[in-house]
C-alpha positions in Angstrom: 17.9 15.7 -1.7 18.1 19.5 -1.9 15.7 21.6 0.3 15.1 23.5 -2.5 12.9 21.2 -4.8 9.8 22.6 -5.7 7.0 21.5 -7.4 4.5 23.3 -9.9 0.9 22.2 -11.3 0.5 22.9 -14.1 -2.9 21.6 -15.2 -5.7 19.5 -14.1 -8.4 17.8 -15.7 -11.1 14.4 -15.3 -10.7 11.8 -17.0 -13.9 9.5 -17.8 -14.0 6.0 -19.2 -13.7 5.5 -22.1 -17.4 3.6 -22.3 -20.3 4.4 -19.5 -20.7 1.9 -16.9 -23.9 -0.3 -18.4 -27.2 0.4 -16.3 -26.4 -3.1 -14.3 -23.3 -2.2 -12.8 -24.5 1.7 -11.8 -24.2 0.3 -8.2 -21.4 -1.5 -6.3 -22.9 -2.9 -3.3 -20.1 -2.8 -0.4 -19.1 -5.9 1.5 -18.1 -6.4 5.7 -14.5 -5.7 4.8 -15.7 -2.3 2.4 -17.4 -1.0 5.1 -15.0 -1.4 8.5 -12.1 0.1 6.2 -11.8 3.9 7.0 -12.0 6.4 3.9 -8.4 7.6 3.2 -6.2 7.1 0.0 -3.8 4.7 -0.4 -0.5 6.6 -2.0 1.9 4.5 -4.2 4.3 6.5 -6.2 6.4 5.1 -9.3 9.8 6.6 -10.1 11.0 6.4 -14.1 14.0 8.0 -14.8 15.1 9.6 -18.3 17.5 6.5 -19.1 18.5 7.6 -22.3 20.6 10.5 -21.4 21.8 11.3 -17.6 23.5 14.0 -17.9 21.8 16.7 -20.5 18.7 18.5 -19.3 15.8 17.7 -21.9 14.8 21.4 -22.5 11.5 20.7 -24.3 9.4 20.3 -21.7 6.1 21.3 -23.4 6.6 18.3 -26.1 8.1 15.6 -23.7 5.1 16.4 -21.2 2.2 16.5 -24.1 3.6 13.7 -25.8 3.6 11.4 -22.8 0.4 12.8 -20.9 -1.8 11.9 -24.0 -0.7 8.1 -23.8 -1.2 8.3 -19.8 -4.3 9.9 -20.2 -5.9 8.1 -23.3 -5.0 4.5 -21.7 -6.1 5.8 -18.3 -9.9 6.2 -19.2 -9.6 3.2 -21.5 -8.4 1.6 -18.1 -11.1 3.4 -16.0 -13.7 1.4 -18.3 -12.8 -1.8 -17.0 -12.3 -0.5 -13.3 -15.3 1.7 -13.5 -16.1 1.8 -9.3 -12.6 4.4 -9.7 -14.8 6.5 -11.7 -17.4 6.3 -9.4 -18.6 7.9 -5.8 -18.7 6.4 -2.6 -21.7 6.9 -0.6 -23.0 6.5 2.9 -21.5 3.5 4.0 -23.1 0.5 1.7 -22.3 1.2 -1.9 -20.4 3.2 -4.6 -22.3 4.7 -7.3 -20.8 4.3 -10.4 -21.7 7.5 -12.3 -18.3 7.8 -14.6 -17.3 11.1 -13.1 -14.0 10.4 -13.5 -10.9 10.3 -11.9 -8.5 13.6 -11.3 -5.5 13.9 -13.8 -2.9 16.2 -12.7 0.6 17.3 -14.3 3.6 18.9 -12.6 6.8 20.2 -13.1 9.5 19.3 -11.1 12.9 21.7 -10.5 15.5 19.0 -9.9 16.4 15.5 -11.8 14.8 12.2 -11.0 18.2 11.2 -9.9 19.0 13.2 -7.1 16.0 11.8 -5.2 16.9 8.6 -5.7 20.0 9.1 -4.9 19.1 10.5 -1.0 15.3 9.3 -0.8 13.5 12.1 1.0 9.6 10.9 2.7 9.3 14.2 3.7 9.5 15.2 -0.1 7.6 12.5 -1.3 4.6 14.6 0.0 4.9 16.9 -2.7 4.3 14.7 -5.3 0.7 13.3 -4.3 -2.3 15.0 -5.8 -3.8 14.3 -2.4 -3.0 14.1 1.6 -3.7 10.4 3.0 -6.2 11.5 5.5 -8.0 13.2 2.8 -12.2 12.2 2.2 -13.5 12.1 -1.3 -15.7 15.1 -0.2 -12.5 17.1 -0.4 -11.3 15.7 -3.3 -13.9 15.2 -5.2 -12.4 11.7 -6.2 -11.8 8.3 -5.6 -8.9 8.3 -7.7 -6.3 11.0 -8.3 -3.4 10.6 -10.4 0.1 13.0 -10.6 2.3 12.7 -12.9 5.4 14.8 -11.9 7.7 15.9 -15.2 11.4 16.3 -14.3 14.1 18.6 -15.7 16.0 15.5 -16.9 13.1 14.1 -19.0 11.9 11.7 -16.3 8.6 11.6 -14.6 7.1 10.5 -11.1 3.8 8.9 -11.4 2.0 9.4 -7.9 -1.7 7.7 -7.2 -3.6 8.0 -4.5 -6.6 5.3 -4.5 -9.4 5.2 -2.2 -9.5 2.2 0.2 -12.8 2.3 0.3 -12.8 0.9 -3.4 -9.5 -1.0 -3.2 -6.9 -3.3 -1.4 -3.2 -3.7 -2.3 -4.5 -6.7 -4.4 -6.6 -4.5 -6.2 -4.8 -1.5 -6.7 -1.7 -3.7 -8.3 -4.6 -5.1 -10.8 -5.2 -1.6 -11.9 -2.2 -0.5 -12.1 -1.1 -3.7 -14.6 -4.2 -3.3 -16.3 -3.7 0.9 -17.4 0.2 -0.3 -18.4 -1.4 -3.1 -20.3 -3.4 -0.3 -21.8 -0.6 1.5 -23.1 1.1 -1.3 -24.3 -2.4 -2.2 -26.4 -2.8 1.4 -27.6 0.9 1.3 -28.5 -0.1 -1.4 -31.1 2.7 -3.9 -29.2 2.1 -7.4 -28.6 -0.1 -8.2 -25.4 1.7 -11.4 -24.8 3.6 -9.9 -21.9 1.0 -7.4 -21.1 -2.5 -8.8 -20.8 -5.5 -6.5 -20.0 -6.9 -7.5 -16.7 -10.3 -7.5 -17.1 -11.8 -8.0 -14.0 -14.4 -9.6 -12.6 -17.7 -8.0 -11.0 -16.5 -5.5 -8.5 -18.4 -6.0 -5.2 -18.6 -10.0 -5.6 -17.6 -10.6 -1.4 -20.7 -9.1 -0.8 -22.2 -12.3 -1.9 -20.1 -14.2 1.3 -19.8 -11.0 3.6 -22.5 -9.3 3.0 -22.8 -5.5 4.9 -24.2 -5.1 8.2 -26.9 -2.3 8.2 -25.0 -0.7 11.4 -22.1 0.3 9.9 -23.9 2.1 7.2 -22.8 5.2 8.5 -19.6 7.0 7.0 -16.6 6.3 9.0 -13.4 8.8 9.3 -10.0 9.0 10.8 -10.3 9.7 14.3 -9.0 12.9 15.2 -5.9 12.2 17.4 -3.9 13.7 19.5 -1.0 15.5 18.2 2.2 13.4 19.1 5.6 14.1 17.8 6.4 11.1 14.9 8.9 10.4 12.4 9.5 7.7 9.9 12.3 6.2 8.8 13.3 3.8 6.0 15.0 0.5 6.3 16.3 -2.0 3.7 17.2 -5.7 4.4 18.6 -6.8 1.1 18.5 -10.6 0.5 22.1 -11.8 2.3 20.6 -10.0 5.8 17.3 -11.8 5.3 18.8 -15.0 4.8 21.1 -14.8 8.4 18.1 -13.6 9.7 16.0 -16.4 8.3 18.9 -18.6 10.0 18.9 -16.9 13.6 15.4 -17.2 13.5 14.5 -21.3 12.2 13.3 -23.5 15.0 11.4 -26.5 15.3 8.1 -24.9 15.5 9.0 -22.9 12.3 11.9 -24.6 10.1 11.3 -22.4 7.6 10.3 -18.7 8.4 9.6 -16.1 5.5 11.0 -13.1 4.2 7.7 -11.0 6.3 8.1 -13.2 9.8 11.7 -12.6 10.1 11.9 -9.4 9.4 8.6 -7.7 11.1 9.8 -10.1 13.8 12.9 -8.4 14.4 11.4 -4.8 13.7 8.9 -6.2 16.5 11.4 -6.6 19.3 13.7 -3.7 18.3 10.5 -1.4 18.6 9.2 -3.1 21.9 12.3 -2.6 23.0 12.8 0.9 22.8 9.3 1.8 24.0 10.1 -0.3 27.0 13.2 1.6 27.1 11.5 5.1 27.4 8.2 4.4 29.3 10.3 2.4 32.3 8.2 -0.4 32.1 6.7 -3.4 30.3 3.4 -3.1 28.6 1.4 -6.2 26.7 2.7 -5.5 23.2 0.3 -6.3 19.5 1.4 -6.6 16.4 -1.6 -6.8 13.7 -0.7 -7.7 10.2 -3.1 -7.1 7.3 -3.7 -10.3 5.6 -5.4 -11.5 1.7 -8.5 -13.1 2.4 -8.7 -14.4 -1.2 -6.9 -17.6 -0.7 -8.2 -18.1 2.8 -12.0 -17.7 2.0 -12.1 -21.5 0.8 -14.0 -19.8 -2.1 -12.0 -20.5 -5.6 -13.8 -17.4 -7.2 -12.4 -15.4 -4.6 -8.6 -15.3 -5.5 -9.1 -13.1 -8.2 -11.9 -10.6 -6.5 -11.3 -6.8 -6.7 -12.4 -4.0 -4.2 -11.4 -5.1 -0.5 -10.7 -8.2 0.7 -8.3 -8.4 4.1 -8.8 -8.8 7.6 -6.1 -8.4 10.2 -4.4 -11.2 12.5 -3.0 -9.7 15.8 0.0 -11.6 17.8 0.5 -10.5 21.1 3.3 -10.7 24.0 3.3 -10.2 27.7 6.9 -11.4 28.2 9.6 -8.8 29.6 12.3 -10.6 27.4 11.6 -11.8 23.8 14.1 -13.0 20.9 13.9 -13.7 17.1 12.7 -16.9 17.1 9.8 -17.2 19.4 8.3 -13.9 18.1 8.5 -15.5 14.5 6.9 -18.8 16.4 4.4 -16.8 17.8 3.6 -14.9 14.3 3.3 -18.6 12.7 0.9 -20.0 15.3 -1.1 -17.1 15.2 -1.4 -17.6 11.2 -2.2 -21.1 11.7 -5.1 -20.5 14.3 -6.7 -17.9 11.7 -6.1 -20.3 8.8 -8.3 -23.4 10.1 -11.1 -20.2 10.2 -11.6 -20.1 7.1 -11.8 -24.2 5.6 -14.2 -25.2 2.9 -17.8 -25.7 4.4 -17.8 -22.8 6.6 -20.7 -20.6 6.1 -20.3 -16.5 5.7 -22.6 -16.7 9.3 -19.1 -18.6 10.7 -16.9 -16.6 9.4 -18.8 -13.3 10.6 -18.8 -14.0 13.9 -15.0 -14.7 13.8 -14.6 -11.9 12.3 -16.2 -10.1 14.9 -13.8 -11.9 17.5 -11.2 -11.3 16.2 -11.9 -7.3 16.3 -13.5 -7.8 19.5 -9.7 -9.4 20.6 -7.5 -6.4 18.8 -9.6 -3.7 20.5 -10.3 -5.0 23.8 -6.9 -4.2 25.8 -6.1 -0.3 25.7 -3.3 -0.7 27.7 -1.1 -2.1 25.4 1.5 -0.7 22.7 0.1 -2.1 19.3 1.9 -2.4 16.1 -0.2 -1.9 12.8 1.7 -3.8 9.7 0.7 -3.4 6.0 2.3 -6.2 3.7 3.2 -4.6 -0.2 5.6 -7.6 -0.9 5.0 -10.0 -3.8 2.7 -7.6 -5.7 3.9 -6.9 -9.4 4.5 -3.0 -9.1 8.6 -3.1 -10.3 6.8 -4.4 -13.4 4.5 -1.4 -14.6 5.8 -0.5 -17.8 3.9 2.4 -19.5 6.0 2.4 -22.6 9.7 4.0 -20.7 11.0 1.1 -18.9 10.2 -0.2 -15.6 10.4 1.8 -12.8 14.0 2.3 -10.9 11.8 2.9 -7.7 8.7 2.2 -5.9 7.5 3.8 -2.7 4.2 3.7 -1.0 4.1 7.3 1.3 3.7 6.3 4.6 1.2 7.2 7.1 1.9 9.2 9.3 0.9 7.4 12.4 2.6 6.0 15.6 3.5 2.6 15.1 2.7 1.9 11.5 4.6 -0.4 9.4 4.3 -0.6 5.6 6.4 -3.9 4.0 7.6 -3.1 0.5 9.7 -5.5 -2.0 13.5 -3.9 -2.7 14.0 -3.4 -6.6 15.9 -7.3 -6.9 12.6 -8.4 -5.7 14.6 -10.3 -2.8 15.3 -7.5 -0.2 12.6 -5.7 1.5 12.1 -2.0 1.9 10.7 -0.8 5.3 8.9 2.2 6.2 8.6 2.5 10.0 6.7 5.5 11.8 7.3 5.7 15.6 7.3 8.2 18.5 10.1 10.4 17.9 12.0 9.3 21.7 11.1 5.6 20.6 13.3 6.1 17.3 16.0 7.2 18.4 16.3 4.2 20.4 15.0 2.1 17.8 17.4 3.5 15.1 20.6 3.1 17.0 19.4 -0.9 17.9 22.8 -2.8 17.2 20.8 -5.8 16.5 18.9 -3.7 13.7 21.6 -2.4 12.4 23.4 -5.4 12.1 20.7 -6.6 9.3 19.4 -3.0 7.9 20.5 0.0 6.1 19.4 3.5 7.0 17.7 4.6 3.9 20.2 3.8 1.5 20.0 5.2 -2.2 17.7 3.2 -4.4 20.8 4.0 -7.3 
């Protein structure tokens, strides 16, 4: 991707729902899991090239970009509606406010084709294409929504969202998303049949088993840390290099390991290994993976709840030598012990204090290299049509933290996209790992 690509706002505005909240949903209450998420914005970017001509540079810009911000827009707030906490304001630590101020709307023009970043992905690019910085607070923004939509010379567009996580999980941010392209597809006049409005339920409903504790009230922020030299890197394991993987890695305590196990189990070891390889010596390593609570409450209302609804399980390893198959062993065992937590008949009072235990477990040991693991896969996204075809990419922007991992399905649905951010001494190990490169591309072209 050339150095060269700039990008240029060209106006903002709020958009409100289309209806006011009514009087009994003016308040969200926030739940356990609301309140222990720090306040940053999730990014997810959508990439929709101008398929019906490649090579000729659309020159009306004004009429493609009015033409296809009106539908955005108009579906948006009908959208915004139905999702109204978006709209709303977080405050303190216990609630949102939902007093339909909107949600920021924001279009830019882009200097270079759609093409040519798909063709040589860039993250350090992707930056320019959020409305907002992932560390940003709402009292910066003035939002807890932001949308971009980026207009390129070819005639195809970047749609770039930045959601608070105080308001939303994966789970619920692929709702919305499904929802404002079901929105289009409605205001379009076309059939819903293959495009049903989500209406959801009442935000704020796991209040009702994990209700918020008065002592975290109090806003929590990113901890300032100190500066250390990172870079991130994308990998792709297409669906043949899963498989063999899936083979290395079957035992008799797992005969069957997933997509996720095998391949954050060899990311895992490759990254243990080159931290190993730089420090001179063997710490405890943790790897913590976000997990969906909604099918493990025991609740059946729960498995369609909106707003925040994950916890973290944490695997750890002490042992100097590790391979494949016991570190996918040790992910499944660890599933299984967090599973039986939450059976039918537990009460929220149970479930609390586990909760507790487990952070108590993840935070206890400081000397220890920890791995943080966010799981995108399985979620509709290569679906959101907003009237121009699917999208030919989608990429979450990655944090840029030491030793985050964000999971992301490949386009075919079968490979897996990941987005790794390490020390930069411990990636240039990890990078050049034979075993790793044996299974995964180096940021290949998504085209």
């Amino acid at each position: 991707m050339s150095a060269e690509m700039k990008v240029e706002v060209i106006s903002r505005e709020t958009i409100t729902p289309s209806s006011p909240s009514p009087p009994h949903l003016k308040r969200v209450e926030f739940s356990l899991f609301d309140q222990v998420i720090l306040e940053h914005y999730v990014p997810l970017v959508l990439f929709y090239p101008n398929h019906a001509d490649h090579h000729e540079v659309d020159t009306d810009h004004q009429s493609l970009i009015a033409k296809k911000s009106s539908i955005l827009k108009a579906s948006l707030s009908e959208t915004l509606t139905h999702f109204y906490p978006l709209a709303g304001e977080f405050q303190y630590n216990d609630s949102i406010c939902c007093d339909d101020r909107g949600a920021a709307f924001i279009e830019a023009r882009v200097n270079c084709r759609v093409l040519e970043i798909l063709k040589s992905p860039d993250t350090e690019m992707l930056k320019c294409l959020f409305p907002a910085a992932v560390d940003s607070t709402q009292a910066l923004t003035g939002y807890l929504l932001l949308v971009q939509v980026n207009f390129f010379e070819c005639g195809g567009l970047a749609i770039a969202i930045n959601i608070s996580h105080k308001v939303a999980d994966a789970f619920t941010f692929s709702r919305f998303i499904k929802s404002w392209a079901a929105a289009v597809a409605l205001g379009s006049k076309c059939t819903t049949d293959h495009h049903p409005i989500m209406h959801p339920i009442e935000f704020g409903a796991a209040a009702s088993l994990y209700p918020a504790q008065d002592f975290l009230n109090a806003p929590r922020k990113f901890q300032k840390r100190v500066p250390e030299s990172c870079t991130t890197r994308r990998f792709v394991f297409d669906a043949s290099s899963i498989a063999d993987l899936k083979s290395k890695a079957t035992s008799a305590a797992v005969p069957s390991p997933t997509r996720n196990e095998v391949v954050s189990a060899l990311i895992w070891k490759c990254a243990m290994e080159a931290s190993r390889s730089n420090s001179g010596s063997i710490r405890p390593s943790l790897w913590s993976q976000a997990l969906n609570m909604r099918k493990r409450s025991g609740q059946e209302f729960t498995e369609n709840l909106l707003g925040n609804f994950v916890w973290s399980m944490a695997a750890v390893t002490t042992e100097s030598e590790v391979d494949l198959r016991s570190l996918v062993a040790r992910f499944r065992k660890c599933l299984e012990a967090y599973n039986v937590t939450y059976p039918n008949g537990v009460t929220a009072e149970q479930a609390y204090q586990k909760i507790k235990e487990s952070a108590g477990n993840f935070l206890a040991n400081k000397c220890m290299d920890k791995y943080s693991c966010s799981n995108w896969c399985r979620f509709p996204f290569y679906e959101t049509n907003f009237g121009w075809g699917k999208p030919s990419w989608v990429s979450i922007r990655s944090f840029p933290y030491k030793n985050t991992v964000i999971l992301m399905d490949a386009k075919d649905g079968n490979g897996i996209e990941a987005h790794l951010t390490l020390l930069e001494e411990d990636m240039a190990i990890f990078e050049s790992n034979k075993e790793l490169i044996a299974y995964a591309s180096l940021n290949p072209s998504v085209i």
